[in-house]
C-alpha positions as CSV (number, residue, x, y, z in Angstrom):
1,X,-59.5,-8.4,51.3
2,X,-55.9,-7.8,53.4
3,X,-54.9,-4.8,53.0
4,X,-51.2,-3.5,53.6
5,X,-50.0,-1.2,55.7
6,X,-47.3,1.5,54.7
7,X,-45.7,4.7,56.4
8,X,-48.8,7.3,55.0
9,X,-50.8,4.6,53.6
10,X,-53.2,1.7,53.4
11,X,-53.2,-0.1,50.1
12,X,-53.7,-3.4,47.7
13,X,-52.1,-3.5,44.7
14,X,-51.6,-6.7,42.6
15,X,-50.1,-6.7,38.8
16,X,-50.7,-9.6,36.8
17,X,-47.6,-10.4,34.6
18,X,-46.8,-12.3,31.8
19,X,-43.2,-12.7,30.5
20,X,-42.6,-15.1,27.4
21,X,-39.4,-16.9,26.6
22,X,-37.5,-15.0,23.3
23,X,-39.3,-16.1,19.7
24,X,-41.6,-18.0,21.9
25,X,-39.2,-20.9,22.0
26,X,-40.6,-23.4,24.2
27,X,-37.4,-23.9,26.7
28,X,-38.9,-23.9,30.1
29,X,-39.2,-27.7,31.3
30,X,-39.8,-28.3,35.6
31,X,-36.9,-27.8,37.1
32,X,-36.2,-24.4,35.1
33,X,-39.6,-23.3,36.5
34,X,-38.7,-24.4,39.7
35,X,-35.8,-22.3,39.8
36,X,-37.5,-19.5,37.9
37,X,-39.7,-19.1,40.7
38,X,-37.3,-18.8,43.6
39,X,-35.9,-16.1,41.4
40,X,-38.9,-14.1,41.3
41,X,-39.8,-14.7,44.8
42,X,-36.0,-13.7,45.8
43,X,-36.3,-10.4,43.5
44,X,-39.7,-9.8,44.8
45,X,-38.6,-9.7,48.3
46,X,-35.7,-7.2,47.7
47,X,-38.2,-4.8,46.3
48,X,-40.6,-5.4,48.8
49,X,-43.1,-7.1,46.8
50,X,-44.5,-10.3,47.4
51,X,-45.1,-13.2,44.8
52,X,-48.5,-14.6,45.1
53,X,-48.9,-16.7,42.3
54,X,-46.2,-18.3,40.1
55,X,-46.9,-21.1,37.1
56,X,-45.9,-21.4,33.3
57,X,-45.8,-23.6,30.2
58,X,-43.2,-24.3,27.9
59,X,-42.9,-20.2,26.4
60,X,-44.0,-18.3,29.1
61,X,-44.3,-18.1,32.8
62,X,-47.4,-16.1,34.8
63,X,-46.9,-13.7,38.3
64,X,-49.6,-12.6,40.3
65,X,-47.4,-9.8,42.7
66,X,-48.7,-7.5,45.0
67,X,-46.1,-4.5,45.2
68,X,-45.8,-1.3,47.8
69,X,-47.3,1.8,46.1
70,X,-43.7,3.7,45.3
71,X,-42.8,0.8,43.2
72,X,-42.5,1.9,39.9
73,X,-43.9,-0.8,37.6
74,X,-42.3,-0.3,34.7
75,X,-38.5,-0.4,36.6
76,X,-39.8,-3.6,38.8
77,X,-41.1,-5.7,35.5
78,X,-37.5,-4.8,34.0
79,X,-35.3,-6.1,36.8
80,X,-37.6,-8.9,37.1
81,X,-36.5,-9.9,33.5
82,X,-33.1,-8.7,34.0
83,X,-32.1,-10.8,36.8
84,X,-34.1,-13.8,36.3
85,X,-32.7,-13.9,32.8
86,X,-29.2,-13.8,34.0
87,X,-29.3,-16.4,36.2
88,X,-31.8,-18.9,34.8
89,X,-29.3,-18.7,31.2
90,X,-26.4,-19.0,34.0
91,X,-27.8,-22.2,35.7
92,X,-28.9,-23.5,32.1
93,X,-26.4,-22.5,30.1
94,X,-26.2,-25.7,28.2
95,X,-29.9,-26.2,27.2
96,X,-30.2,-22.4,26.7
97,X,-26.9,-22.3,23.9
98,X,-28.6,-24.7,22.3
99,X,-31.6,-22.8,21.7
100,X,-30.4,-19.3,22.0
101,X,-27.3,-17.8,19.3
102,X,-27.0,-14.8,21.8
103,X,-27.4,-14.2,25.3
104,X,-31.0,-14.0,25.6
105,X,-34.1,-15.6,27.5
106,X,-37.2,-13.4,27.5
107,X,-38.9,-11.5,24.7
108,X,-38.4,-7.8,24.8
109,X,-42.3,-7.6,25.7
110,X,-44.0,-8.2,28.4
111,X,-48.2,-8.3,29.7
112,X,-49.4,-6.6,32.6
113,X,-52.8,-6.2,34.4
114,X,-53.7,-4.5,37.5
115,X,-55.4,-7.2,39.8
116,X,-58.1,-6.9,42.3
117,X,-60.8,-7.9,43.7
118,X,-63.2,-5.1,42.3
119,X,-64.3,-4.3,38.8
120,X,-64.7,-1.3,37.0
121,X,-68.5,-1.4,37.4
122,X,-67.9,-2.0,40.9
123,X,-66.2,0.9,41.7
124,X,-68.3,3.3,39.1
125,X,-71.3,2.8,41.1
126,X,-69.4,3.7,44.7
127,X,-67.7,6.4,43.4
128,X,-71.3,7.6,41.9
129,X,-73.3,6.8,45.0
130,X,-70.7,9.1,47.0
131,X,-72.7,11.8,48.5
132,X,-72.0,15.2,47.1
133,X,-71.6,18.4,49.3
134,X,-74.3,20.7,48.4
């Protein structure tokens, strides 16, 4: 396991996201996934994140990231969407009118999963085996 090193703390901390393309339209061909993922790995960087893992299908696109602990989730999923829907519907504007009436890409939803490389049960029995003061 790495483990990353902050000002008062040690941590690993990986979300796995799903995003999926507005009414599920399947839109996303190669070279919009291409570009989709040096979006995220650009955004990623400017929040001090780092982009793991990056693939996707026609409707939706999967990120494994591993984020800093004051990264508030929530506010990093958003501007993921934000951003990479503004420029992916700026470099594609053509295929995207097309499919899209309004100025839209991503569903309004979104998946998310912490990541790691424990499980729950895992971690039950260490916490439980933790010797208790008497």
């Amino acid at each position: 396991m790495t483990l990353n090193k902050g000002y008062r703390n040690v941590y690993d901390l990986n979300i796995h996201l799903v995003l999926v393309t507005k009414y599920r339209r399947k839109v996303i061909d190669r070279a919009m996934l291409t570009r989709l993922e040096e979006i995220f790995r650009s955004t990623c960087s400017k929040w001090r994140s780092e982009l793991k893992e990056f693939n996707g299908e026609e409707d939706h696109v999967h990120l494994l990231i591993s984020y800093p602990p004051d990264v508030e989730v929530s506010k990093f999923v958003n501007n993921l969407k934000t951003v990479s829907s503004r420029l992916i519907r700026k470099d594609f504007l053509e295929v995207l009118n097309l499919v899209y009436n309004k100025p839209v890409f991503w569903s309004g939803a979104y998946f998310v999963a912490s990541a790691g490389g424990t499980t729950i049960a895992q971690l039950k029995v260490y916490v439980e085996s933790q010797q208790s003061p008497e």
